[in-house]
BAZA-49768 format. One record per residue (C-alpha): residue number from 1; x, z, y. Coordinates in nm, 3 decimals. Each point is the difference from the previous one (the first is absolute). Layout:
residues N
NUM|X|Z|Y .
...
end
This chain:
residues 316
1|0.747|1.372|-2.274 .
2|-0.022|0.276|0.289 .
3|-0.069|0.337|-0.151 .
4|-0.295|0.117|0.168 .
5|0.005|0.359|0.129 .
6|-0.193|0.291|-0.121 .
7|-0.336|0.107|0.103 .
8|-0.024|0.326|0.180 .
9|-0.325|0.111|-0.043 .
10|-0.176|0.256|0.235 .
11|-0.230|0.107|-0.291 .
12|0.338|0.160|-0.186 .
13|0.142|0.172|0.307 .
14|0.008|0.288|-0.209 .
15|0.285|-0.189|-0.213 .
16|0.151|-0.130|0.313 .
17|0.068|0.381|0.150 .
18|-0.153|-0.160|0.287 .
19|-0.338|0.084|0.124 .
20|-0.185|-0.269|0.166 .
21|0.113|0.104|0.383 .
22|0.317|-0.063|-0.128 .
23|-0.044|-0.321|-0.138 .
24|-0.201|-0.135|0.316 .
25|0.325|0.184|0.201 .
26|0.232|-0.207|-0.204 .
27|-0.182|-0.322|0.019 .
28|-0.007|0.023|0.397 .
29|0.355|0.051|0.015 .
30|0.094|-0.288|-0.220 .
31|0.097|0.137|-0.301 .
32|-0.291|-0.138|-0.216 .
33|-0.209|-0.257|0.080 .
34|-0.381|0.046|-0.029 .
35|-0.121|-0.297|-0.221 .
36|-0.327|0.085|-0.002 .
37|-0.221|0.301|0.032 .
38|0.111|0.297|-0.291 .
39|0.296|-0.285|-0.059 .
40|0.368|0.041|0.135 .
41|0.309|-0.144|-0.104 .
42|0.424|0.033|0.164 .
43|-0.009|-0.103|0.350 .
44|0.378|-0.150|-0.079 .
45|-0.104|-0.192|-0.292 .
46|-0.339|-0.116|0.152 .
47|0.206|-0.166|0.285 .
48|0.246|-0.123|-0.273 .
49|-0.267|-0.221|-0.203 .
50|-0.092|-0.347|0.112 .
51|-0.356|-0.029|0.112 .
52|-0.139|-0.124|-0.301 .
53|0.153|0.264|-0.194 .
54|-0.227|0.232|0.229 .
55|-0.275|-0.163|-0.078 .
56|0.064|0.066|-0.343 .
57|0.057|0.357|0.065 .
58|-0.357|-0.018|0.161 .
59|-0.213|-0.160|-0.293 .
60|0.203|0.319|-0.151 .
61|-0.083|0.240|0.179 .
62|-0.371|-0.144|0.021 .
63|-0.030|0.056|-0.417 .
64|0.076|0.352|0.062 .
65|-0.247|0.103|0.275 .
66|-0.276|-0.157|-0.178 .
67|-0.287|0.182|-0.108 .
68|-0.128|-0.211|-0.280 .
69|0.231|-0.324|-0.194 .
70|0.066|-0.231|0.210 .
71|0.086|-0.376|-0.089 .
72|0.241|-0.155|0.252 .
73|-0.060|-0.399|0.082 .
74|0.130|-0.270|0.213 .
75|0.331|0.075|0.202 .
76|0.045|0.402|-0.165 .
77|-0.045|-0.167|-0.346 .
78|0.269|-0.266|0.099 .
79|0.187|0.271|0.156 .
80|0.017|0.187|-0.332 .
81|0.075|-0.318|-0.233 .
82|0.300|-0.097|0.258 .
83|-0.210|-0.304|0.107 .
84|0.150|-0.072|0.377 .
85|-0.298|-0.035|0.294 .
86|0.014|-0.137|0.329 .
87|-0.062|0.277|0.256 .
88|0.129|0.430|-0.008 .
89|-0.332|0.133|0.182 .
90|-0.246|-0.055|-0.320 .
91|-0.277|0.313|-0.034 .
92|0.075|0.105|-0.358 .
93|-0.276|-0.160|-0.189 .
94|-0.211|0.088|-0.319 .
95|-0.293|-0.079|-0.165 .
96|-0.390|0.104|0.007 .
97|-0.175|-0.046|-0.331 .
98|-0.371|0.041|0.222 .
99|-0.126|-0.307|0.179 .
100|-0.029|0.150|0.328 .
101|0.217|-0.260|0.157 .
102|0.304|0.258|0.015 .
103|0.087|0.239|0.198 .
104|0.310|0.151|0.120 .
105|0.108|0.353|0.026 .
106|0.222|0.260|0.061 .
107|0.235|-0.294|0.064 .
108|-0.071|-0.165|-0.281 .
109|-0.179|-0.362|0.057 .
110|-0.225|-0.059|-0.348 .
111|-0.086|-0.344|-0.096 .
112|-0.303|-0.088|-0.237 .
113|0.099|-0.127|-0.377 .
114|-0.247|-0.057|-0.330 .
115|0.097|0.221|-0.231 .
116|-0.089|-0.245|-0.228 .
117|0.302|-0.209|0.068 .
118|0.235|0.199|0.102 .
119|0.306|0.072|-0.196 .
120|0.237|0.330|0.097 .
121|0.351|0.066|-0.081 .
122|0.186|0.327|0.029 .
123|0.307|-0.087|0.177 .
124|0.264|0.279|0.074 .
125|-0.267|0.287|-0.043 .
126|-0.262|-0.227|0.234 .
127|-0.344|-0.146|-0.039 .
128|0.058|-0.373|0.058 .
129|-0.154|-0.356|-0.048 .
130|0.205|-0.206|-0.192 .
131|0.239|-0.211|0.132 .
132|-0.264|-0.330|-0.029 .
133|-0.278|0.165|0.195 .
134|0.269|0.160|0.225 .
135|0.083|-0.342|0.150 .
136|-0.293|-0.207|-0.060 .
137|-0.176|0.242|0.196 .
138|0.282|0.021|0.268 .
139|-0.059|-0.399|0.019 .
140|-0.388|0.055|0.011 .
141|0.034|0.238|0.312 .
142|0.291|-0.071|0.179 .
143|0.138|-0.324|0.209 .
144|0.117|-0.286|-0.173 .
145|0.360|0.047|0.101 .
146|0.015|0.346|-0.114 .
147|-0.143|-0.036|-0.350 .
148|0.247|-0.235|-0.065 .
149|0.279|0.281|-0.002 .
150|-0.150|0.201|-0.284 .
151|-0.086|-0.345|-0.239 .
152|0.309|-0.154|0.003 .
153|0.155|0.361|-0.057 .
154|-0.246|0.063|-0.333 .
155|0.076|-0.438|-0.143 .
156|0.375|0.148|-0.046 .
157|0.124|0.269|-0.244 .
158|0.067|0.335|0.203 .
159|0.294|0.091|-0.193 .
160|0.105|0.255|0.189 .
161|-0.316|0.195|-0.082 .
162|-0.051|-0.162|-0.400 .
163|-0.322|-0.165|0.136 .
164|-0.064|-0.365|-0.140 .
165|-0.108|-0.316|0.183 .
166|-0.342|-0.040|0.050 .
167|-0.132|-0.368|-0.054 .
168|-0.233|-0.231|0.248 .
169|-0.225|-0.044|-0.296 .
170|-0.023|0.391|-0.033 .
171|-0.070|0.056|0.352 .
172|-0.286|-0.266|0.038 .
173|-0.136|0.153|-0.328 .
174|-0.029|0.381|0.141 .
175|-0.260|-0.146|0.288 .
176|-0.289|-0.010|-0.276 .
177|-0.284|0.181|0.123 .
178|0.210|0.214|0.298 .
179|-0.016|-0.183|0.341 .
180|-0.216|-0.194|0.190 .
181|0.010|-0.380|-0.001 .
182|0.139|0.019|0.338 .
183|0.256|0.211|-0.124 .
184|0.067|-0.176|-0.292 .
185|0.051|-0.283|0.221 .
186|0.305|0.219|0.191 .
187|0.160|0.120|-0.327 .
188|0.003|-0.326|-0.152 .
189|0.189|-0.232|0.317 .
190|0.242|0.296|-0.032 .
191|0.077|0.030|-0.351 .
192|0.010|-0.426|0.017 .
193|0.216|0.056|0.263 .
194|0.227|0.275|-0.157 .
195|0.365|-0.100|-0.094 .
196|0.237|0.241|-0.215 .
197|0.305|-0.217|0.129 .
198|-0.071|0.205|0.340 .
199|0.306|0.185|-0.001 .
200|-0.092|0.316|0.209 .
201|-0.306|0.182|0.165 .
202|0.147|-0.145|0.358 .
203|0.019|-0.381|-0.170 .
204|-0.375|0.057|-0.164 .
205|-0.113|0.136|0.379 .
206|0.210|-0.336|0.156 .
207|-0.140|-0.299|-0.244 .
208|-0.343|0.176|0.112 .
209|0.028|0.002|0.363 .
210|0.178|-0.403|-0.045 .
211|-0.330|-0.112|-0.192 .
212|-0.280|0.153|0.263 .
213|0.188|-0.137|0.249 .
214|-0.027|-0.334|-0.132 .
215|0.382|-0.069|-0.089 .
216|0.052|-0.197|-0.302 .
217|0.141|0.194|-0.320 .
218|0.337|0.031|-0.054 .
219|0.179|-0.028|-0.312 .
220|0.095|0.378|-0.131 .
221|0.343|0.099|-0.123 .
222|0.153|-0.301|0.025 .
223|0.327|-0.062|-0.130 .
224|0.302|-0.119|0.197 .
225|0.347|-0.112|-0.088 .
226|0.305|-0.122|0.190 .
227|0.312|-0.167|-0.082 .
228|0.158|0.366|-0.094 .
229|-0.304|0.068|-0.230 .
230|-0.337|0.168|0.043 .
231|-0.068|0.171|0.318 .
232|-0.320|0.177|-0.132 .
233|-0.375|0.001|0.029 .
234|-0.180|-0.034|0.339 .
235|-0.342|0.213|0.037 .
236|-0.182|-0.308|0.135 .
237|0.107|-0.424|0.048 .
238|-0.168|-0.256|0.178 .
239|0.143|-0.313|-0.165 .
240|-0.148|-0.279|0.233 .
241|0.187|0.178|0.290 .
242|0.250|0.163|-0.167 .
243|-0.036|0.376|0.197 .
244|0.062|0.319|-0.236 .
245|-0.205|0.291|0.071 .
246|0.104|0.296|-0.036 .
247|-0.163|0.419|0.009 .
248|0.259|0.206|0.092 .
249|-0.126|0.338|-0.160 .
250|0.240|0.332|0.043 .
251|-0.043|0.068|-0.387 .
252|0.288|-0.252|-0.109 .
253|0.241|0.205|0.217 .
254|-0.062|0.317|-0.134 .
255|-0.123|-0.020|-0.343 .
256|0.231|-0.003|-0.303 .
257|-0.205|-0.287|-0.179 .
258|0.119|-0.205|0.290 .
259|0.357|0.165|0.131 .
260|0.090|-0.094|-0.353 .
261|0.274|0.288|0.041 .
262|0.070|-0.168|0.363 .
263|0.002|0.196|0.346 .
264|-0.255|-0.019|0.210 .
265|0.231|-0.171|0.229 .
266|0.141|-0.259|-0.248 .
267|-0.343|-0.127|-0.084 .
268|-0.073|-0.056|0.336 .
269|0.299|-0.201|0.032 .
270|-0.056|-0.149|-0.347 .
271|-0.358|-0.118|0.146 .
272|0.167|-0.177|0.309 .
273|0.201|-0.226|-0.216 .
274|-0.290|-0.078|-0.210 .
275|-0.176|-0.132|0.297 .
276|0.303|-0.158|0.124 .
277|0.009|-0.203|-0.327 .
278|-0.357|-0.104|-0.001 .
279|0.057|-0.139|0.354 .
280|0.302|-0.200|-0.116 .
281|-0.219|-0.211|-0.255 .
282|-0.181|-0.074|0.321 .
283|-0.327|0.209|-0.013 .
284|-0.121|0.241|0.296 .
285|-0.049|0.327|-0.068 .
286|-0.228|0.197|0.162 .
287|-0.093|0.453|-0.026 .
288|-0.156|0.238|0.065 .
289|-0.067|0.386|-0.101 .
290|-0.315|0.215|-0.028 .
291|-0.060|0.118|0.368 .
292|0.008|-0.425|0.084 .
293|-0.270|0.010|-0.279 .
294|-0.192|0.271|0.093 .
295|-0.011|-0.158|0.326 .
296|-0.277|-0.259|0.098 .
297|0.128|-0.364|0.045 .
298|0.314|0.047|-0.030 .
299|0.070|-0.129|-0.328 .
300|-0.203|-0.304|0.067 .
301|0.237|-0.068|0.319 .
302|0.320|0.026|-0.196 .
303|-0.142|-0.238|-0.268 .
304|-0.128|-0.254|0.236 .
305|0.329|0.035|0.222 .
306|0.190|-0.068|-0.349 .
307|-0.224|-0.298|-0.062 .
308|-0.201|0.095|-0.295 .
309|-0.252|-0.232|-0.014 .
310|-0.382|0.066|-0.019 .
311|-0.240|-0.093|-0.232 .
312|-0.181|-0.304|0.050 .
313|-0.361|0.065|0.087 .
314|-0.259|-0.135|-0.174 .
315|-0.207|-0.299|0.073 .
316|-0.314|0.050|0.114 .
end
C-alpha cells in the first residue's frame, strides 16, 4: 500500500517556519498542493499518488479541519477500509446524527443515519461505519453496476489488509431496521447478485455492465487446459459459444502479486501466449481495459461483435 503523505497544516505554521503567505506562495508555485482549506500536502508526491489515493488524502485531511467528530460514510468509509469504488470525483462524505435531511458543508456532503443502528469503527485514527454498512449503504445509494465493485470486494478475505470475508447472510442481516423498503429492495438484487469469484474491481464493474445490458452470465474463472497442460483461468466463459472474456486491468503488469518476480515486459508477453493457447482449443477471445469500460456502449459492442449471446426475454 501507497504511503500517504503528510499533512501540512496551516494552523502549525509556526512549526513549519513558514507563515501562512508562505505557504499560499508555495502552494501557487507547485511545491505543495492545497488539499483543502488550512490543508496542504508535497506538490511532487500529490502528483505521484493515483487518484484514489487522493481521495484518501482528502477524507484525511477532512478529519482534521473538522470542528466537532465527524463519522465518515459511503465512498470515504470505503476509501479508508481499502474497499475499491467506481468513480475519483466523490465529495468526501460523513454522517449527520440530526434528521434534517443532511446537509453538506465546508466541502463536506453529510448524509442522515439513526443513531440507533449505526455501528462505528475507528479505522487508521478515523471515524468510520463498518465495513457492512459501508457497502450496503454504497448499494442503497449508488447504481447497480457500481455497488457491485465494493460487495464482491467485502464476500472475499482482504488479506492484504487482515480483513475477513464478509458473508451474503451477514449482509442481508445488517438491513434490519436501516433502509427503506425501496432500498432494501436495491441492496438485496445486489448482494443476490454479488460473486467473490469476481477476480478484480474492473471484472466486478464488467459482469455488471454484461447483466444490465441484458447479456447472459458468463461462467467466472474458468479453467482451461491444452495438450501441454493447463493454460490458466479465464476472468469470464461463455460455454454455448465458446468466447473468453477477458478485463485487461494495468495492475497485473505492475504489481508484484501478479509479476510473480517477472518484468513488466515478460508478463505482457507471458499474457499473449496465454491467449494464444485459449484460441488454439478453439474459443474466441475477446478484451478490453477500463477506459473501454468507462465508456458507454462500448463493451456491449465488443460482446455482441464476439457473439455473446443475450438473455432470452421473458414471455409475456
Amino acid at each position: 500500500m501507497t504511503e500517504l503523505p503528510r499533512l501540512i497544516l496551516s494552523r502549525d505554521h509556526l512549526f513549519h517556519g513558514l507563515t501562512h503567505k508562505e505557504l499560499a506562495r508555495r502552494a501557487k508555485a507547485g511545491k505543495l498542493y492545497r488539499v483543502r482549506q488550512g490543508v496542504y500536502v508535497d506538490g511532487s508526491e500529490w502528483k505521484a499518488l493515483k487518484p484514489w489515493e487522493q481521495y484518501r488524502v482528502r477524507v484525511r485531511a477532512a478529519a482534521e479541519t473538522a470542528e466537532a467528530r465527524i463519522i465518515f460514510g459511503r465512498h470515504s468509509a470505503a476509501s479508508v477500509w481499502g474497499i475499491p469504488t467506481i468513480g475519483v470525483r466523490h465529495p468526501v462524505q460523513a454522517l449527520t446524527l440530526q434528521n434534517d435531511g443532511g446537509r453538506s458543508r465546508a466541502g463536506i456532503s453529510r448524509h442522515y443515519a439513526d443513531p440507533a443502528g449505526l455501528k462505528v469503527c475507528r479505522r487508521d485514527g478515523l471515524l468510520v461505519t463498518n465495513r457492512v454498512r459501508t457497502v450496503l449503504d454504497l448499494a442503497a445509494f449508488t447504481p447497480f453496476v457500481e455497488s457491485i465493485v465494493p460487495l464482491d470486494h467485502v464476500l472475499k478475505s482482504d488479506t492484504k489488509r487482515g480483513l475477513p470475508a464478509i458473508a451474503k447472510e451477514t449482509l442481508l442481516a445488517g438491513m434490519a431496521g436501516n433502509y427503506t423498503a425501496a432500498a432494501i429492495r436495491r441492496i438485496t438484487a445486489a448482494v443476490d447478485f454479488a460473486d467473490p469469484l469476481s477476480g478484480s474491481p474492473g471484472e466486478s464493474y464488467s459482469r455488471a455492465l454484461m447483466h444490465i445490458t441484458g447479456f447472459e452470465a458468463p461462467i467466472l474463472q474458468q479453467r482451461f487446459r491444452d495438450e501441454a497442460g493447463r493454460v490458466g483461468y479465464s476472468d469470464f466463459y461463455w460455454k454455448g459459444v465458446r468466447v473468453v472474456g477477458e478485463f485487461d486491468g494495468i495492475d497485473k503488469y505492475l504489481k508484484p502479486e501478479f509479476l510473480k518476480g517477472r518484468t513488466a515486459a515478460q508478463t505482457v508477453i507471458d499474457e499473449k501466449l496465454r491467449e494464444d493457447r485459449i484460441r488454439a482449443t478453439g474459443c474466441g477471445v475477446v478484451r478490453w481495459v477500463w477506459a473501454e469500460l468507462m465508456t458507454p456502449g462500448v463493451l456491449e459492442r465488443k460482446l455482441a461483435a464476439a457473439g455473446v449471446p443475450r438473455r432470452r426475454p421473458r414471455s409475456g
